[in-house]
N, C-alpha and C positions, 0 to 999 in steps of 0.2 A: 777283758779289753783294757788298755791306758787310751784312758779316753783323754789325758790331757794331751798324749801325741796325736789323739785323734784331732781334738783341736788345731793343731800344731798344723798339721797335715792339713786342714781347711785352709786355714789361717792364709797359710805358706803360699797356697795353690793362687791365692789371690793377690797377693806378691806379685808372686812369678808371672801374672798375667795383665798385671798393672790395673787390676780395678779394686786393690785395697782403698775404703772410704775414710778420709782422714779428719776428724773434726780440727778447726779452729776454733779456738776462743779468742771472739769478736766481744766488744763492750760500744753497743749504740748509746751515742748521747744527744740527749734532748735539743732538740730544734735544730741538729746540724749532720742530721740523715740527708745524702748517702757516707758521710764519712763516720767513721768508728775508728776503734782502738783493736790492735793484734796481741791477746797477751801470748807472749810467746813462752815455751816450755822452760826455757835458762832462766823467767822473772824478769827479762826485759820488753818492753812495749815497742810498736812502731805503727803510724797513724793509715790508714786505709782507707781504701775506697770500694763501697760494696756493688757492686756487678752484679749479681746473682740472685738477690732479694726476691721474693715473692711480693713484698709489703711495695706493689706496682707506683701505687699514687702518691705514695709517702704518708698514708693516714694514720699511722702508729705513731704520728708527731703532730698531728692536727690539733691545734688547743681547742678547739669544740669537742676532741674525743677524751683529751686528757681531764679535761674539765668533768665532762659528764662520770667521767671513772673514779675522780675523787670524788664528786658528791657521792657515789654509791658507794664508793668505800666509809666517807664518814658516817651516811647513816645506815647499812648494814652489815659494815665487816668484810672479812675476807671469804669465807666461803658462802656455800649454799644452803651449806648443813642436813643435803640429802637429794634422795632422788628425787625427781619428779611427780613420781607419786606420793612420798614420804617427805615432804617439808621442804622439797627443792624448788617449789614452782612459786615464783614472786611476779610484782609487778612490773618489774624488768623483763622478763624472761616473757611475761607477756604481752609487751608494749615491743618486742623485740618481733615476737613473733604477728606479732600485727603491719608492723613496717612491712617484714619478709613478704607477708602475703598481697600487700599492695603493691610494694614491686614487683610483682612479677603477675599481677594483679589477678588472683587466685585468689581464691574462701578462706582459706587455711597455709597455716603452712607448722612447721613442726621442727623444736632444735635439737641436735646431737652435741656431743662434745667436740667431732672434727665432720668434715666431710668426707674423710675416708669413712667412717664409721656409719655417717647418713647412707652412704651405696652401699656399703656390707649391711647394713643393719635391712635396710629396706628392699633390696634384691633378693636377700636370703627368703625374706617373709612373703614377699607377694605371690609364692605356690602356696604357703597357707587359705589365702585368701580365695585363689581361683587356682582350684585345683586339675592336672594337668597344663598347667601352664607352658606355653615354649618361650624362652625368651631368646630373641635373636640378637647379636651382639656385634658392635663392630669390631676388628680384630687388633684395632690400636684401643680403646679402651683401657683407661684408666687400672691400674690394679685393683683397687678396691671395687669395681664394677665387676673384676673380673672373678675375685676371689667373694664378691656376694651372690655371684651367678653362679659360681660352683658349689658354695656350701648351699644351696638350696634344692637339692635334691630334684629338681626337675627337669625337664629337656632343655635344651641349649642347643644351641645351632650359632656359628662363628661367619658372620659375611666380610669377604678384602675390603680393604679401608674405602670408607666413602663411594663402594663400589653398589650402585642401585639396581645396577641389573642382576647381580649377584644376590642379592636382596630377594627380589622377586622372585627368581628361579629356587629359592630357599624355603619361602613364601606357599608358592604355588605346589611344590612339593608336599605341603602336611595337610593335615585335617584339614579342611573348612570349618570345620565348627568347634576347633579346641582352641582353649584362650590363648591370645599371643601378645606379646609385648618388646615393641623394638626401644633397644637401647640405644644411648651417641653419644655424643659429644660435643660445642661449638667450636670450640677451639681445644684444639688436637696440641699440648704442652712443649713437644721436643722438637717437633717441625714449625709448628705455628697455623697449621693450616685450618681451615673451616670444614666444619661437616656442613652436607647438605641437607640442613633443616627441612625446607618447605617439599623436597623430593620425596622425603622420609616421611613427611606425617602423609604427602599423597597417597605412598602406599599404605603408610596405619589404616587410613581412612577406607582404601580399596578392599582392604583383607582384615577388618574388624579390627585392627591391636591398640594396645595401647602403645601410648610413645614416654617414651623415660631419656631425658634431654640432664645431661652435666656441664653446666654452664660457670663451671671450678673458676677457668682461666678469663671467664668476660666477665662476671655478674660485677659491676661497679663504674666498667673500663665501656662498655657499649651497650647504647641507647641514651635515648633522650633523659632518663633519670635515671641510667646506669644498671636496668635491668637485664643487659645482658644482650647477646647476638639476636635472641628469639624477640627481644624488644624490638631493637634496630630493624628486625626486619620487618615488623608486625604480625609475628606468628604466635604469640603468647598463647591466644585463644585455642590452639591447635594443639597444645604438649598438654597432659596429663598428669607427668610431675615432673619436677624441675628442682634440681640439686644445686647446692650453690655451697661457697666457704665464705669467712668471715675473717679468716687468716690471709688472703691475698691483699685486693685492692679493698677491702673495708679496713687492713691492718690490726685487725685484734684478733681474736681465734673463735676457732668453734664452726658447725657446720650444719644444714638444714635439708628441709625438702618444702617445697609449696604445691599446693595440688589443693582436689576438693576436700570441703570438710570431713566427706565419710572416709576420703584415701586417706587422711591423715589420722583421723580418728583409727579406724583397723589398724595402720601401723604404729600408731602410740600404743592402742591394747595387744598387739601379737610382735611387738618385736622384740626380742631380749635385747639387744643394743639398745635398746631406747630404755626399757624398762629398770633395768638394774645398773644402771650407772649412774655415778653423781652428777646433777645439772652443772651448767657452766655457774659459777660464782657471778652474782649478780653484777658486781663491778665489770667482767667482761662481757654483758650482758645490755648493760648502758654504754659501756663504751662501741660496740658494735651498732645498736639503734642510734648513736648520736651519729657518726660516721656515713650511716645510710643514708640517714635525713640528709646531712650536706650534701653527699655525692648525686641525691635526687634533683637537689635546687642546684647546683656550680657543674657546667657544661665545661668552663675553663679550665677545671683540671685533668679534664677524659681530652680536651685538645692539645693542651700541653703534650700529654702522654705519649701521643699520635703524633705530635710533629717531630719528639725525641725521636722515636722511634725510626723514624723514615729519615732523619737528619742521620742516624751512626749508621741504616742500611746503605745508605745511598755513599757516606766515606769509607764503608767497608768495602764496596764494590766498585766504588775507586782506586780502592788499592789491590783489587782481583782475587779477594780472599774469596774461598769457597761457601758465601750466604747461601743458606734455603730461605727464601723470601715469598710467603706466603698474602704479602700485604695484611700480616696480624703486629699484632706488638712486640712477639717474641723475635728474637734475634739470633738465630742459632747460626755457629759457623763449624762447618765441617772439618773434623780433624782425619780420623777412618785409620786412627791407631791407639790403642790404650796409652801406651807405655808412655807415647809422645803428648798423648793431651794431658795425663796428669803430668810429666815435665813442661809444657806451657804453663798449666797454670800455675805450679809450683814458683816456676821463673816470675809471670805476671805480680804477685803475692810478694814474692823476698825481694824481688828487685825495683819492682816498681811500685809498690803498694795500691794493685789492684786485685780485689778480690774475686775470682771467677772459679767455679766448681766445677771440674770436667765431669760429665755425661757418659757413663760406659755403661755397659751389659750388665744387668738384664733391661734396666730402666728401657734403652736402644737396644735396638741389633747388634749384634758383633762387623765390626768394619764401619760403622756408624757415629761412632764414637764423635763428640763436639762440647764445644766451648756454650753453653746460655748465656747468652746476655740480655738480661732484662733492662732497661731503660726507664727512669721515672720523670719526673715533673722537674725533680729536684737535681738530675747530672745536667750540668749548666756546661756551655762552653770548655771551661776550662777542664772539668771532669773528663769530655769527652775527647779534648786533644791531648791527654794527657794517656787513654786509654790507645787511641790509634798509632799514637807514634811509637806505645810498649807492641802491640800487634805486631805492626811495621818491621821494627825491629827484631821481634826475635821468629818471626815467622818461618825466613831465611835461617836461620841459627839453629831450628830446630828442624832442617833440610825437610819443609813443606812445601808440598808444590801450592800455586796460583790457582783458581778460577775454575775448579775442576764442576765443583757442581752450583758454582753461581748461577742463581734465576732470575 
């Protein structure tokens, strides 16, 4: 075989279909997030505006986070110097995970290197634990939910998105008495929409399961101390474990689970993810614990969030572009062609120095395709007239129609 044509042949296919993924080299500088620097491939720069950001609240520029980051770099260095078990566990990492579990206000809680790696590492393992397990999943579900529930050797069962009746009849089909564990999500990343929490643990509760709640896209942004959708609503006591990142609206990286002491305890001891990998570096370690502390105490920045948010839906649907408006903080706008969302964004970027990542297949569906725009604390007025009038503009240009799937 020439595998490099094989390559070739991959490569090509994704071309030809407009969902080649293209990095940019962005350079964020300090205290004047959302704008950054394009270095561009010829060695020339041009100044930007980032769109697309996860880092939701702006905390990757908080001097309370930056602060706590240099104290931990001055007095431990740059790494960990191992795992977990092996010389990686400090008192960062445990002051870290003491925050975690009061937010979401649980015994325990337990850190990974990402949150993809928290659901792959912990879905894989929880057939270890309780053998024949079924886990039932929803069918928008994160990848790493998806690809922790497949390498784990045990039954799976797929229910339609946020579909409860679906659920049930799933439910009422298996054992009564073999273990089960329903998984979700609160906020569902490319729509924006909410799972139905309180519906989901009803049935846990009806049909014995557990509940495994991914709270990626809230933990920071909702509740009174930014614990997440399940805060806001008052269902904390109800979920069993609860996933979260530290890479969104905390701004630094890395990712967890909170749950009982013995849940977290069995999956610290059986889960390969967890066990043979390097802890995070205690400087991201502190920087993450300082970041929670503030977003616990300052309600001002989860409002900010939330007014952006609802200020560029409300001028986008002004100007009849196709928003899926879920009343979350994401902002998706419907394109439902590859070829043409990655020419918007391309245009948005070189012409207007706004940076927005177009959304294609597999992440979506095919015909689904869309523009994210996340929204922070920190796109002020002129950031956002500066983006609508680039919308505006080339919307027509790029012969899109108006208001097809506005909600």
């Amino acid at each position: 075989m020439d595998y490099t044509q094989q390559l070739d042949v991959a490569l090509n296919r994704l071309h030809e279909e407009g969902r080649y993924r293209t990095f940019i080299d962005i350079e964020r500088r300090k205290g004047n997030y959302p704008h950054a620097v394009w270095r561009k491939e010829d060695g020339s720069e041009q100044n930007i505006t980032v769109w697309c950001g996860n880092d939701y609240l702006g905390m990757g520029q908080h001097p309370k986070v930056l602060e706590a980051m240099h104290e931990a770099l001055d007095a431990t260095g740059a790494g960990s110097g191992g795992t977990r078990n092996i010389s990686g566990t400090t008192v960062y990492h445990k002051r870290l995970e003491a925050e975690l579990a009061d937010l979401h206000q649980k015994e325990a809680a337990l850190l990974f290197t990402s949150a993809y790696i928290a659901n792959d590492a912990t879905l894989s393992t929880l057939p270890k634990l309780f053998p024949g397990l079924i886990i039932y999943s929803d069918e928008l579900n994160h990848a790493s939910m998806i690809e922790g529930i497949r390498r784990n050797g045990g039954a799976k069962r797929v229910f339609r998105h946020n579909d409860v009746a679906h659920l049930r009849e799933l439910l009422e089909a298996d054992d009564p008495n073999a273990p089960k564990l329903i998984a979700f999500e609160s906020v569902y990343s490319m729509d924006g929409d909410f799972g139905p929490i309180a519906e989901l643990c009803d049935l846990a509760e009806e049909f014995g399961a557990l509940t495994y709640l991914d709270e990626v896209h809230a933990v920071g942004m909702y509740g009174p101390r930014g614990g997440g959708v399940a805060e806001r609503d008052g269902l904390l006591d109800r979920l069993d474990i609860i996933n979260g990142t530290l890479g969104k609206a905390f701004g630094v990286h890395g990712g967890y689970i909170a749950a009982s002491e013995k849940m977290c305890d069995a999956i610290r001891s059986y889960a390969p993810g967890f066990i043979f990998t390097t802890s995070l570096p205690p400087v991201v370690a502190a920087g993450a614990a300082a970041s929670i502390a503030v977003l616990k105490e300052d309600q001002s920045i989860r409002d900010a969030h939330q007014t952006q948010a609802k200020i560029l839906k409300a001028r986008l649907k002004a100007m009849g572009l196709p928003l899926i408006d879920h009343d979350s903080h994401i902002v998706p706008v419907h394109v439902g062609n590859p070829v043409k969302c990655k020419m918007l964004s391309d245009m948005l970027l070189e012409q207007y120095g706004i940076y927005v990542q177009p959304i294609n297949f597999p992440t979506v569906p095919r015909g689904t395709e869309r523009l994210r725009f996340t929204p922070s604390p920190v796109h002020g007025p002129k950031e956002m007239d500066a983006l609508v009038r680039a919308m505006d503009d080339l919307w027509s240009h790029c012969a899109l129609n108006r208001a097809e799937l506005s909600a």
